[in-house]
PDB file of N, CA, C, O and CB in Angstrom:
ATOM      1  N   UNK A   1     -35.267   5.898  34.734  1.00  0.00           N
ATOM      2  CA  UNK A   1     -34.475   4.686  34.497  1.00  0.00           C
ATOM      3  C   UNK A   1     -34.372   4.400  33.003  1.00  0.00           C
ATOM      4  O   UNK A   1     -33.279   4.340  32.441  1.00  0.00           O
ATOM      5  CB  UNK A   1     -35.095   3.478  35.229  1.00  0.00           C
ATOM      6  N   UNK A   2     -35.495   4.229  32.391  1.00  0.00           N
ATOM      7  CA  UNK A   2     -35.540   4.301  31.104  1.00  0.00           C
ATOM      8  C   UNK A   2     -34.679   5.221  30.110  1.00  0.00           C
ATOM      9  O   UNK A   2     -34.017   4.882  29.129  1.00  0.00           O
ATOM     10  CB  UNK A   2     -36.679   4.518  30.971  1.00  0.00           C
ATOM     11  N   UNK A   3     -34.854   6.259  30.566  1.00  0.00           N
ATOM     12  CA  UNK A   3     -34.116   7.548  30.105  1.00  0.00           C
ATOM     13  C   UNK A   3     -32.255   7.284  29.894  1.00  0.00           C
ATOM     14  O   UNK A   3     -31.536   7.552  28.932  1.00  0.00           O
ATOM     15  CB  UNK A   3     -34.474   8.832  31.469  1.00  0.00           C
ATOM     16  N   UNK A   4     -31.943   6.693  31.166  1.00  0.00           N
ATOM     17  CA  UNK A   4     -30.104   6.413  31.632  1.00  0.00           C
ATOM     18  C   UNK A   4     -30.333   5.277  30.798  1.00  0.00           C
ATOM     19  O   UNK A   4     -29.288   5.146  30.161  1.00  0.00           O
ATOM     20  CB  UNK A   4     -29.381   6.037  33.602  1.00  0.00           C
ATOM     21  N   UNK A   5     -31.150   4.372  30.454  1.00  0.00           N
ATOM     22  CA  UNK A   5     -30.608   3.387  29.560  1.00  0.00           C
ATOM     23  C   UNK A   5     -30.330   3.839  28.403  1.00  0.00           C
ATOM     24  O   UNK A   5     -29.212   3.506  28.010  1.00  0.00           O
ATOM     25  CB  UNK A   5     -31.351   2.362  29.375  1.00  0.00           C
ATOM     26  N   UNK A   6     -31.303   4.873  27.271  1.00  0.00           N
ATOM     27  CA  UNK A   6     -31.145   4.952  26.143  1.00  0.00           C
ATOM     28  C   UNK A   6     -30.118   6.227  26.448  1.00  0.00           C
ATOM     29  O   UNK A   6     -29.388   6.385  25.470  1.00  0.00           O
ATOM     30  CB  UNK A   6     -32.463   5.012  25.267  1.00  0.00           C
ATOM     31  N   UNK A   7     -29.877   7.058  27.371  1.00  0.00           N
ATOM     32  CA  UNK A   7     -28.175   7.479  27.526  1.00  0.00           C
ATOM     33  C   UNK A   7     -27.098   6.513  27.259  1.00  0.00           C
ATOM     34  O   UNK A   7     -26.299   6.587  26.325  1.00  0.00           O
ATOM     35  CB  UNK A   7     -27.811   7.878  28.981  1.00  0.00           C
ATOM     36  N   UNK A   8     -27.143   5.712  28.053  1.00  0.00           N
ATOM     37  CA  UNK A   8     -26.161   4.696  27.914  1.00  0.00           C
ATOM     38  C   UNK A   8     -26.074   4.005  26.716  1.00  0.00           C
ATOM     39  O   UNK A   8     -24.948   4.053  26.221  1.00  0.00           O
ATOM     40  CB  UNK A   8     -26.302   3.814  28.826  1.00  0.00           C
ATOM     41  N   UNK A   9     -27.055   3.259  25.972  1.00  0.00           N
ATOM     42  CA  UNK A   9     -26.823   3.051  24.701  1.00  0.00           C
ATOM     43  C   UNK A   9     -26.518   3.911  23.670  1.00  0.00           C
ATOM     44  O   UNK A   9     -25.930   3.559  22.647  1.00  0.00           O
ATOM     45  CB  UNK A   9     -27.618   2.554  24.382  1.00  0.00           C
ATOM     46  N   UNK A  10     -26.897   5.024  23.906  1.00  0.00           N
ATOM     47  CA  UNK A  10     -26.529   5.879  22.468  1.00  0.00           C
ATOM     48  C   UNK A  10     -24.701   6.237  22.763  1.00  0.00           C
ATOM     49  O   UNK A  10     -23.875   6.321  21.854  1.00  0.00           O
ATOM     50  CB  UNK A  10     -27.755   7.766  22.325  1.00  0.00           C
ATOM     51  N   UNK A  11     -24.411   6.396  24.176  1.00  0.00           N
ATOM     52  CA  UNK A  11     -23.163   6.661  24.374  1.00  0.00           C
ATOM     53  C   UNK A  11     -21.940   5.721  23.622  1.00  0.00           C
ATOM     54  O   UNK A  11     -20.934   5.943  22.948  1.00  0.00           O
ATOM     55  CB  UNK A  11     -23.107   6.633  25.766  1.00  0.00           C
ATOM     56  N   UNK A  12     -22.829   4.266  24.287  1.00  0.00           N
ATOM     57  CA  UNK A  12     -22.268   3.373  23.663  1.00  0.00           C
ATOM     58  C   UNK A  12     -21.962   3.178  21.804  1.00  0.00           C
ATOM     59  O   UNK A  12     -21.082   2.705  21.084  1.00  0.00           O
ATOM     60  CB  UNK A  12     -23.013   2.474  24.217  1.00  0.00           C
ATOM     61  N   UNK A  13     -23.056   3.746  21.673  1.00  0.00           N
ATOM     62  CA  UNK A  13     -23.432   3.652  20.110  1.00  0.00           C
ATOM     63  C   UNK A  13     -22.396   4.545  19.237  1.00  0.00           C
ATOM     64  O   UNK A  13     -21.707   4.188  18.282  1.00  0.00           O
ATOM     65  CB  UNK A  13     -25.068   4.251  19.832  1.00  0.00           C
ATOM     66  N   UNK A  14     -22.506   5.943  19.918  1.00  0.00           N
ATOM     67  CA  UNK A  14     -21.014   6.609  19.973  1.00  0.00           C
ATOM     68  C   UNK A  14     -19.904   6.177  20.126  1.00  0.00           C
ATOM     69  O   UNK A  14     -19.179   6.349  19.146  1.00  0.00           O
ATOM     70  CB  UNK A  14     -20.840   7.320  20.728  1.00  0.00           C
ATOM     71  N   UNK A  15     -19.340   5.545  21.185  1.00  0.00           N
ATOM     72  CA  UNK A  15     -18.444   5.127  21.458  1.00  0.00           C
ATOM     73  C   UNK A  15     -17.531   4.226  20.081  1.00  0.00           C
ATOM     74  O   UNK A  15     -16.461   4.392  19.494  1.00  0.00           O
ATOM     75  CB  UNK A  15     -18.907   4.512  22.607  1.00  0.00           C
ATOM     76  N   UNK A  16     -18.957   2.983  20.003  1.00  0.00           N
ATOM     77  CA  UNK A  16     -18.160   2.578  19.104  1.00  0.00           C
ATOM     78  C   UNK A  16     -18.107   2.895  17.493  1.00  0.00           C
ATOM     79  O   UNK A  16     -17.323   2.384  16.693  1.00  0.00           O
ATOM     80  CB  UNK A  16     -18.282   1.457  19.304  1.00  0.00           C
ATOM     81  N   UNK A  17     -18.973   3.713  17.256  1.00  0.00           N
ATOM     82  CA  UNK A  17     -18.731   4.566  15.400  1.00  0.00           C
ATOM     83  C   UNK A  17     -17.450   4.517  15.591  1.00  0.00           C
ATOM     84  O   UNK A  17     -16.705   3.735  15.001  1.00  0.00           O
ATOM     85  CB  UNK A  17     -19.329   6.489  14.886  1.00  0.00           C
ATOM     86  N   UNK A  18     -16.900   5.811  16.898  1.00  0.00           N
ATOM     87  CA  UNK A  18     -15.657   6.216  16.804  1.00  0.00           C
ATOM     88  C   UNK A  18     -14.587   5.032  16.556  1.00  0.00           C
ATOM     89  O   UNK A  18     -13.596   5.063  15.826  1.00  0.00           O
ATOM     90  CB  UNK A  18     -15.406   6.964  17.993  1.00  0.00           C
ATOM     91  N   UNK A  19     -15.048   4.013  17.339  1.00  0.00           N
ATOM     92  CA  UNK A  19     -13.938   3.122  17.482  1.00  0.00           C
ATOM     93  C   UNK A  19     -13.903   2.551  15.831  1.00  0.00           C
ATOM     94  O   UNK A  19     -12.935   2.719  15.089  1.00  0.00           O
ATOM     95  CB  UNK A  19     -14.232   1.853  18.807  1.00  0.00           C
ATOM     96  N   UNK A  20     -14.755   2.078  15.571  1.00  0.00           N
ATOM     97  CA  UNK A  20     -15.010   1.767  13.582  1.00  0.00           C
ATOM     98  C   UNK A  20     -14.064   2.619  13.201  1.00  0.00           C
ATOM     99  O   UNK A  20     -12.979   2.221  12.779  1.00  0.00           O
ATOM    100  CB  UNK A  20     -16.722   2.283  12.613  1.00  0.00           C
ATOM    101  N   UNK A  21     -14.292   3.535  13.280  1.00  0.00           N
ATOM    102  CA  UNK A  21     -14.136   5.315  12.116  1.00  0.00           C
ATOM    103  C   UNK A  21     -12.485   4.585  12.648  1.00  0.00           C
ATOM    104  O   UNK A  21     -11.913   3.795  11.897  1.00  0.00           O
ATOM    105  CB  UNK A  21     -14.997   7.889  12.945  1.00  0.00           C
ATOM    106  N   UNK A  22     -11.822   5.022  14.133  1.00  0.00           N
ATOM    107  CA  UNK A  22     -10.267   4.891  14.113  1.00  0.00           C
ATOM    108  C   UNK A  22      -9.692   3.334  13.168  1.00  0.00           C
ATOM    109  O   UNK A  22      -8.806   3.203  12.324  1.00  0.00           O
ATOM    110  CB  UNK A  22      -9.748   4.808  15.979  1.00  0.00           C
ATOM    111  N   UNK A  23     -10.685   2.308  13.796  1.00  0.00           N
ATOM    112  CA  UNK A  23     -10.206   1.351  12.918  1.00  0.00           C
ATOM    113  C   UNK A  23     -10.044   1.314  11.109  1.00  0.00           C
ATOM    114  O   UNK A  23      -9.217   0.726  10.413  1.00  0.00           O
ATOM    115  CB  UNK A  23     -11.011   0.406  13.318  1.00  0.00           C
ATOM    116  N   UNK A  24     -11.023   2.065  10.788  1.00  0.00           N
ATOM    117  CA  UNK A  24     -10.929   1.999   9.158  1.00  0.00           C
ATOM    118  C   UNK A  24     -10.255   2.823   8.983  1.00  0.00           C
ATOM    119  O   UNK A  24      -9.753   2.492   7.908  1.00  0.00           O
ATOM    120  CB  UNK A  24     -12.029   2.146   8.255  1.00  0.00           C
ATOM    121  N   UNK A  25      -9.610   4.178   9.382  1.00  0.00           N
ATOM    122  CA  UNK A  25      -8.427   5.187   8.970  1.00  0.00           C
ATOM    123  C   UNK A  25      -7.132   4.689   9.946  1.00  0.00           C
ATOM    124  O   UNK A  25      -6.257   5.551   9.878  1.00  0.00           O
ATOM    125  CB  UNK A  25      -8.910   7.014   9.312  1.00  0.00           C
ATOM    126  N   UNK A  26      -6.810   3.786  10.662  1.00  0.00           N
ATOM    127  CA  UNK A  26      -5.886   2.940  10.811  1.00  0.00           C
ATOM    128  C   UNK A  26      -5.428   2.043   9.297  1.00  0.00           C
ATOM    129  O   UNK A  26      -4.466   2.180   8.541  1.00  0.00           O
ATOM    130  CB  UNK A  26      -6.433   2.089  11.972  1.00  0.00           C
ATOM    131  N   UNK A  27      -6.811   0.929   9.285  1.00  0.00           N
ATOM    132  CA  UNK A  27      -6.331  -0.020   7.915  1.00  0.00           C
ATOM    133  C   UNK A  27      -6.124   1.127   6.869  1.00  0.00           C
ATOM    134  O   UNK A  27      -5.449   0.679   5.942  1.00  0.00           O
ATOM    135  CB  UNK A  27      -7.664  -1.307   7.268  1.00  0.00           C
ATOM    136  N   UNK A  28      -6.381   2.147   6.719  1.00  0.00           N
ATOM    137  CA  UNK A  28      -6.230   2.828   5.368  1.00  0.00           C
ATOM    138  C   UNK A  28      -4.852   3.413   5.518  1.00  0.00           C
ATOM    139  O   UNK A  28      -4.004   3.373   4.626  1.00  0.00           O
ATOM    140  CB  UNK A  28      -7.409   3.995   5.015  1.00  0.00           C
ATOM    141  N   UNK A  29      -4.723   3.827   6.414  1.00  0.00           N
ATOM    142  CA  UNK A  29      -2.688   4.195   6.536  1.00  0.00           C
ATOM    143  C   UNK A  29      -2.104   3.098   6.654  1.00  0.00           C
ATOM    144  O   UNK A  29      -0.877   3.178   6.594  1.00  0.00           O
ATOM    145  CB  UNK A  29      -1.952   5.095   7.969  1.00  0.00           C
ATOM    146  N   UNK A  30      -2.706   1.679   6.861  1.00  0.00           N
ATOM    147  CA  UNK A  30      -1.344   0.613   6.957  1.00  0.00           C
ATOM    148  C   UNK A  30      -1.193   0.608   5.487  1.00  0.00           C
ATOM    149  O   UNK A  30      -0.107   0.717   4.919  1.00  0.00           O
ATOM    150  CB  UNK A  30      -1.565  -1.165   7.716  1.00  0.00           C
ATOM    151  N   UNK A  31      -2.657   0.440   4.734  1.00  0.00           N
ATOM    152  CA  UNK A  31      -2.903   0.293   3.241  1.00  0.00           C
ATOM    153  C   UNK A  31      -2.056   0.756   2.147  1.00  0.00           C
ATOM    154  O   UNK A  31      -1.611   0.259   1.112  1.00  0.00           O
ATOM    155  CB  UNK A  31      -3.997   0.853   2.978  1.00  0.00           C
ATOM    156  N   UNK A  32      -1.975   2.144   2.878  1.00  0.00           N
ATOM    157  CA  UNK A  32      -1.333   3.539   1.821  1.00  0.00           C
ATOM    158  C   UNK A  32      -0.156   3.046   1.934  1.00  0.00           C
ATOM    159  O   UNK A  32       0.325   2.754   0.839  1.00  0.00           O
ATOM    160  CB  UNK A  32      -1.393   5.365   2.300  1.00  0.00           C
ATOM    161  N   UNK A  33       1.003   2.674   3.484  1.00  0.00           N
ATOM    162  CA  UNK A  33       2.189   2.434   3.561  1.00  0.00           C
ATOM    163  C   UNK A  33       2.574   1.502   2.904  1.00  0.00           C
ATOM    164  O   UNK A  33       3.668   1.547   2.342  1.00  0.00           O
ATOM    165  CB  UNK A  33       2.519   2.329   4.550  1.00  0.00           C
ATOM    166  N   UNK A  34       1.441   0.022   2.793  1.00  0.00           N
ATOM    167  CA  UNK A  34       1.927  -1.170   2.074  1.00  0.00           C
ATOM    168  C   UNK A  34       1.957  -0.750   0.793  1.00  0.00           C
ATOM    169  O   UNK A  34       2.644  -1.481   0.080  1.00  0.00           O
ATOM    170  CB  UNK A  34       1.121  -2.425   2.219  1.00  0.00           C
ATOM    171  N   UNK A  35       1.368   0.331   0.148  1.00  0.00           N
ATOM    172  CA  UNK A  35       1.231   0.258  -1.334  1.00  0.00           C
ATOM    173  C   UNK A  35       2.248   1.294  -1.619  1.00  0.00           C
ATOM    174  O   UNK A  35       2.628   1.008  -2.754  1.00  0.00           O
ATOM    175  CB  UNK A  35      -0.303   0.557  -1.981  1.00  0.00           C
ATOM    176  N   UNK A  36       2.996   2.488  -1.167  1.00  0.00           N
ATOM    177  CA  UNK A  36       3.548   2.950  -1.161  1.00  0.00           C
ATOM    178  C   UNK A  36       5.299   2.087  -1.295  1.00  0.00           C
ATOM    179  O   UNK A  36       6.035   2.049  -2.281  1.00  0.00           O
ATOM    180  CB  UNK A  36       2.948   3.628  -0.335  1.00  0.00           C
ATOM    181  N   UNK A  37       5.537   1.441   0.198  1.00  0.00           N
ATOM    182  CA  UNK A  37       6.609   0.764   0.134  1.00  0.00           C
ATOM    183  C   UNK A  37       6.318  -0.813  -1.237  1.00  0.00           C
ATOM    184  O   UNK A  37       7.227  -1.643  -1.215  1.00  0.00           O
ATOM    185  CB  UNK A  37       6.892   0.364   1.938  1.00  0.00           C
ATOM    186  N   UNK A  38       5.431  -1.022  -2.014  1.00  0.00           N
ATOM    187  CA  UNK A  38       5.500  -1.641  -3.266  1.00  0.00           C
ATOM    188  C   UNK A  38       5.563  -0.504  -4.384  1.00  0.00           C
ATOM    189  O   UNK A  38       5.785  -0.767  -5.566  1.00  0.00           O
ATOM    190  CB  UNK A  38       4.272  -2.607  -3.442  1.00  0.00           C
ATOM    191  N   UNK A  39       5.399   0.476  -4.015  1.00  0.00           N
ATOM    192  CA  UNK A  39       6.064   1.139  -5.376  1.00  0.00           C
ATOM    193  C   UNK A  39       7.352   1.870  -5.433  1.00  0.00           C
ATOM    194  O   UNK A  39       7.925   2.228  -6.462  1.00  0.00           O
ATOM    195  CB  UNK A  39       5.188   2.120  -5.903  1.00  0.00           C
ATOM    196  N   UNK A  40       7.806   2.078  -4.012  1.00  0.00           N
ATOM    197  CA  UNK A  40       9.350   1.883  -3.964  1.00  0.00           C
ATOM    198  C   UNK A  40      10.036   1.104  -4.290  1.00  0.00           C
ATOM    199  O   UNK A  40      11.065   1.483  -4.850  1.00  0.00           O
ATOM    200  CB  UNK A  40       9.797   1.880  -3.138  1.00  0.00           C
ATOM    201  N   UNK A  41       9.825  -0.248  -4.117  1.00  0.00           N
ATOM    202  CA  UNK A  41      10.317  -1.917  -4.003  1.00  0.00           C
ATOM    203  C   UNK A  41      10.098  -1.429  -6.192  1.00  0.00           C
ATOM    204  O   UNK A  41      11.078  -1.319  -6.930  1.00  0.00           O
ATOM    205  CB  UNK A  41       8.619  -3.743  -2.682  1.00  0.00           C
ATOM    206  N   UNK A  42       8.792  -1.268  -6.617  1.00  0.00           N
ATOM    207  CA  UNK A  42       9.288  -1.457  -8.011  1.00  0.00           C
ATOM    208  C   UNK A  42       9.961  -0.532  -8.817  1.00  0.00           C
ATOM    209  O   UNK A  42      10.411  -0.967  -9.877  1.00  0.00           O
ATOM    210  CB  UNK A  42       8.367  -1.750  -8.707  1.00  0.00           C
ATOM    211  N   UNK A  43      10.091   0.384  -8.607  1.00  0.00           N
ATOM    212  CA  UNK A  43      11.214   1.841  -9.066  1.00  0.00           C
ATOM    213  C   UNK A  43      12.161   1.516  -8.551  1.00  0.00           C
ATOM    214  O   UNK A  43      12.880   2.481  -8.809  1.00  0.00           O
ATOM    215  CB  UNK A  43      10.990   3.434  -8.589  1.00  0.00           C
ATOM    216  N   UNK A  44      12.922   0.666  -7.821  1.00  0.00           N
ATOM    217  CA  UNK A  44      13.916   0.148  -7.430  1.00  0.00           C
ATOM    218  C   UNK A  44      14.479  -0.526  -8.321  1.00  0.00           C
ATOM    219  O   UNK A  44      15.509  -0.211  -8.918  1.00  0.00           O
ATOM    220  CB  UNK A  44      13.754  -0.427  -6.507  1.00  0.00           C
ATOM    221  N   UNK A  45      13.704  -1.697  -8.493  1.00  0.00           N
ATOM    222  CA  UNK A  45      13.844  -3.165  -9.249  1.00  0.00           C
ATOM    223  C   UNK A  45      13.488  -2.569 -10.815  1.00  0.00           C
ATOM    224  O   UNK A  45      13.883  -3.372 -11.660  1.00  0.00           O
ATOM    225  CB  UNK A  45      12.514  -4.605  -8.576  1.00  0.00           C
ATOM    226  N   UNK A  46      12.872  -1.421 -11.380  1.00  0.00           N
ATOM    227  CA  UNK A  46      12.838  -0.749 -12.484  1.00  0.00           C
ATOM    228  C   UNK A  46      14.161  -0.349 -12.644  1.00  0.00           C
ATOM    229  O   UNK A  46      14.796  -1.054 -13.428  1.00  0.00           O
ATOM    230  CB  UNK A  46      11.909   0.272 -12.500  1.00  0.00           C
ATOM    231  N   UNK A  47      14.757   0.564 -12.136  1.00  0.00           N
ATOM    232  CA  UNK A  47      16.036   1.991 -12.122  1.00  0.00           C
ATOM    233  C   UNK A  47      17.459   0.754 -12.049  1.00  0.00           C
ATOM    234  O   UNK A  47      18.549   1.008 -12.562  1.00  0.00           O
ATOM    235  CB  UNK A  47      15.923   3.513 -10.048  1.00  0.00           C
ATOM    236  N   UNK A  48      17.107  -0.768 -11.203  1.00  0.00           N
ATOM    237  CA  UNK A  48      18.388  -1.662 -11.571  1.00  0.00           C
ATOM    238  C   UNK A  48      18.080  -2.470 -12.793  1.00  0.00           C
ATOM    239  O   UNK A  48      18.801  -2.311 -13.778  1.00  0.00           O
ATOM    240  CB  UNK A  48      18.818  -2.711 -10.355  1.00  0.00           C
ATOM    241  N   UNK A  49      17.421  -3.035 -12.822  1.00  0.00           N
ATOM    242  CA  UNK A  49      16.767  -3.669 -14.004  1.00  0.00           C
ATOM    243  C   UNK A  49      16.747  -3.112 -15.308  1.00  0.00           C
ATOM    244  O   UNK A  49      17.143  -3.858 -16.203  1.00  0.00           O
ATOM    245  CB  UNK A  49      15.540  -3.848 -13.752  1.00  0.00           C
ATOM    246  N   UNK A  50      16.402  -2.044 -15.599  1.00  0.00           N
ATOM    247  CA  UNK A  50      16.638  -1.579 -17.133  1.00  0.00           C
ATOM    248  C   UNK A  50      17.730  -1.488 -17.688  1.00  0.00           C
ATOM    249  O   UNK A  50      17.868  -1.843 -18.859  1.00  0.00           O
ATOM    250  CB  UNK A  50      16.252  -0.464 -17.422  1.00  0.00           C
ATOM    251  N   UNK A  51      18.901  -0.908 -16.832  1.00  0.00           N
ATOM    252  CA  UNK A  51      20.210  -0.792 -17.622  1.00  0.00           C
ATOM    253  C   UNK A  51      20.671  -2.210 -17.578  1.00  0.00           C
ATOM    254  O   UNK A  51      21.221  -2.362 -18.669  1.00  0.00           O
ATOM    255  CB  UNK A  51      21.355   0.287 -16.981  1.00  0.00           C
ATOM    256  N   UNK A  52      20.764  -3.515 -16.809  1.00  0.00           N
ATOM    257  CA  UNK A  52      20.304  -4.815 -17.122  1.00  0.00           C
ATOM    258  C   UNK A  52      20.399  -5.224 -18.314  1.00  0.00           C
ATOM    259  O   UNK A  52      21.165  -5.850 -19.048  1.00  0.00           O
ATOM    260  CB  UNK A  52      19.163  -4.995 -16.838  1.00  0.00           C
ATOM    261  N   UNK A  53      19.244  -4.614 -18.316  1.00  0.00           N
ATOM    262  CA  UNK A  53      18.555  -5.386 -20.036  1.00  0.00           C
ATOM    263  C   UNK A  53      18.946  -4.469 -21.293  1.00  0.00           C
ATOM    264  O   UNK A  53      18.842  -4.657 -22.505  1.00  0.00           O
ATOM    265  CB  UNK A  53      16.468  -5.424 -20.140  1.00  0.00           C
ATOM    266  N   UNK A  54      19.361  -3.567 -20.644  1.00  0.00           N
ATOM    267  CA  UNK A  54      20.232  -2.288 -22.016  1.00  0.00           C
ATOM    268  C   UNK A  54      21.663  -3.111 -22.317  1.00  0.00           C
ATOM    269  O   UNK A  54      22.280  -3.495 -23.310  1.00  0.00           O
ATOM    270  CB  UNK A  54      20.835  -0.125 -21.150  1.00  0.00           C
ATOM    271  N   UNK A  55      21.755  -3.135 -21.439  1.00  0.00           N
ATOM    272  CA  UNK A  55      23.192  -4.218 -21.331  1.00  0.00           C
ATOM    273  C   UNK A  55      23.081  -5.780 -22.116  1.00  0.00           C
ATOM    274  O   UNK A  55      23.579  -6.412 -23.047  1.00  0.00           O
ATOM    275  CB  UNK A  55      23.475  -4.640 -19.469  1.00  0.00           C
ATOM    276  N   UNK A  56      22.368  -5.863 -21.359  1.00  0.00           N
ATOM    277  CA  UNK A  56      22.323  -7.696 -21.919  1.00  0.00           C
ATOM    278  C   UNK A  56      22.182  -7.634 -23.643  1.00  0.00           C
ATOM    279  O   UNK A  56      23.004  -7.990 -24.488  1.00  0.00           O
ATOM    280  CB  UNK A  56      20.512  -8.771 -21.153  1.00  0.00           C
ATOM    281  N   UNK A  57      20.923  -7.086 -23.804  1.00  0.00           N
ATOM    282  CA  UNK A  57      20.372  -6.732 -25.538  1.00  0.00           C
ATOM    283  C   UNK A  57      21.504  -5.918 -26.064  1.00  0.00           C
ATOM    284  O   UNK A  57      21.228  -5.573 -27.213  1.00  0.00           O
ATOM    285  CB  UNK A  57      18.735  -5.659 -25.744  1.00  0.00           C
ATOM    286  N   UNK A  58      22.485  -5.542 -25.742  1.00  0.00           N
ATOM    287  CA  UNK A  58      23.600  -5.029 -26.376  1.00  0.00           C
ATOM    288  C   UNK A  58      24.781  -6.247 -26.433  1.00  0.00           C
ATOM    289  O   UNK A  58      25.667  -6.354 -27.282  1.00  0.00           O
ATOM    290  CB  UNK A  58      24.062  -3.679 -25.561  1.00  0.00           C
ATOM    291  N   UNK A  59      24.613  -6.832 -25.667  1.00  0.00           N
ATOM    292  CA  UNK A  59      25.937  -7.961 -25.698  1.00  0.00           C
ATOM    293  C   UNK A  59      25.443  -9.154 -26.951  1.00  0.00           C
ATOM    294  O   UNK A  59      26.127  -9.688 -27.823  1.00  0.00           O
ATOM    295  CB  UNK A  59      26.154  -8.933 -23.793  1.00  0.00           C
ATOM    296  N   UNK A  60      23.964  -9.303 -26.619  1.00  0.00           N
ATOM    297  CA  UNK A  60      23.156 -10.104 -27.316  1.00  0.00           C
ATOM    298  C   UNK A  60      23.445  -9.381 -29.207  1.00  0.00           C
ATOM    299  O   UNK A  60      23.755 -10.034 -30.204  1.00  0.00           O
ATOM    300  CB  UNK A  60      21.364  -9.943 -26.484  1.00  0.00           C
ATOM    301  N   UNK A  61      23.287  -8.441 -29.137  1.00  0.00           N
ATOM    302  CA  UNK A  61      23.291  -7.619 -30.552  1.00  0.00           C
ATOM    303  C   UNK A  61      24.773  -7.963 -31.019  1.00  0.00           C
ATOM    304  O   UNK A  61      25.044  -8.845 -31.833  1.00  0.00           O
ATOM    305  CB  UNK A  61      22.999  -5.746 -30.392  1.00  0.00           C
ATOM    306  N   UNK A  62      25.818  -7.018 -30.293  1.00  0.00           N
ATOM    307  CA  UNK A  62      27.218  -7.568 -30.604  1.00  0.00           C
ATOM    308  C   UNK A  62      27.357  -9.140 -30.938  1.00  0.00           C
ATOM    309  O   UNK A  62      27.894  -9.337 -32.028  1.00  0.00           O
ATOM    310  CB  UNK A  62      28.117  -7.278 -29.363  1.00  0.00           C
ATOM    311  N   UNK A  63      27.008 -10.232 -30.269  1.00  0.00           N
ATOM    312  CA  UNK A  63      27.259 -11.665 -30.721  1.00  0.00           C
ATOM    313  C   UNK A  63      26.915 -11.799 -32.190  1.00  0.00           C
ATOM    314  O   UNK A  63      27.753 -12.135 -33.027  1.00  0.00           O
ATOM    315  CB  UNK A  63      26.395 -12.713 -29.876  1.00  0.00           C
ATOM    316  N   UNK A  64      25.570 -11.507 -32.492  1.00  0.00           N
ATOM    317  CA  UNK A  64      24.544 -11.835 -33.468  1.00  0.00           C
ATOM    318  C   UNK A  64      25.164 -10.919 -34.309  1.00  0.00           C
ATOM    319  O   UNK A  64      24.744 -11.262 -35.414  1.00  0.00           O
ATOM    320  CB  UNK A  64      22.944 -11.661 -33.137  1.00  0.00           C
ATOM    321  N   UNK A  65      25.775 -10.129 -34.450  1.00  0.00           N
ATOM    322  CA  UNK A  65      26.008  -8.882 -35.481  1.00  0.00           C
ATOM    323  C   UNK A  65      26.282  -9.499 -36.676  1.00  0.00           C
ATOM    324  O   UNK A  65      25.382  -9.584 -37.511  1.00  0.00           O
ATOM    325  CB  UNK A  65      27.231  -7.837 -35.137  1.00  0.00           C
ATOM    326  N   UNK A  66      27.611 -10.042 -36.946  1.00  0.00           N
ATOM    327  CA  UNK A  66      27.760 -10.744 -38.023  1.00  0.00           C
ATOM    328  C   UNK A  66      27.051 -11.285 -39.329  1.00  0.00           C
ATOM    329  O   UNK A  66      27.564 -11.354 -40.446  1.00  0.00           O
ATOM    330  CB  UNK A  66      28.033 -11.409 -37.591  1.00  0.00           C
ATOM    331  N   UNK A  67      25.431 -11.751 -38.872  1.00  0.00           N
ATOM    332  CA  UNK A  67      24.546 -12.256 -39.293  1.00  0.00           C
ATOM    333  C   UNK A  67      23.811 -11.280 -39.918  1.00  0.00           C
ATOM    334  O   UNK A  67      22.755 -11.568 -40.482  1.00  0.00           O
ATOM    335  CB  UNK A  67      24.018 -12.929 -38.475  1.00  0.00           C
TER     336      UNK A  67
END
C-alpha cells in the first residue's frame, strides 16, 4: 500500500514538472511572438517615419535658407 502511494505521488510529481515545463515554453513562444510582432510594429513606424522627417527638415531648411 505504501509502495502505490509513493507510485502515485512521484507519478503525480511527474505529471506536473511536465505540465510547468509545457507552461513555461508556452509563455516563452507567446513572449518571442509579442516581441517579435513589436519589432515589426517598429521597422514599420522606422521605414515610414524617416523619409517623414527627411522631408519635413528639408522643407524646414528651404524656409530658413535665406537667413
Amino acid at each position: 500500500m505504501l509502495s502505490l502511494y509513493y507510485v502515485l505521488l512521484n507519478h503525480i510529481k511527474k505529471s506536473f514538472l511536465e505540465l510547468t515545463n509545457e507552461i513555461s515554453t508556452l509563455f516563452k513562444k507567446i513572449f518571442c511572438v509579442i516581441i517579435t510582432f513589436i519589432k515589426i510594429i517598429f521597422f514599420i513606424l522606422i521605414l515610414f517615419l524617416y523619409p517623414i522627417i527627411i522631408i519635413i527638415s528639408f522643407i524646414i531648411f528651404l524656409l530658413f535658407e535665406d537667413y
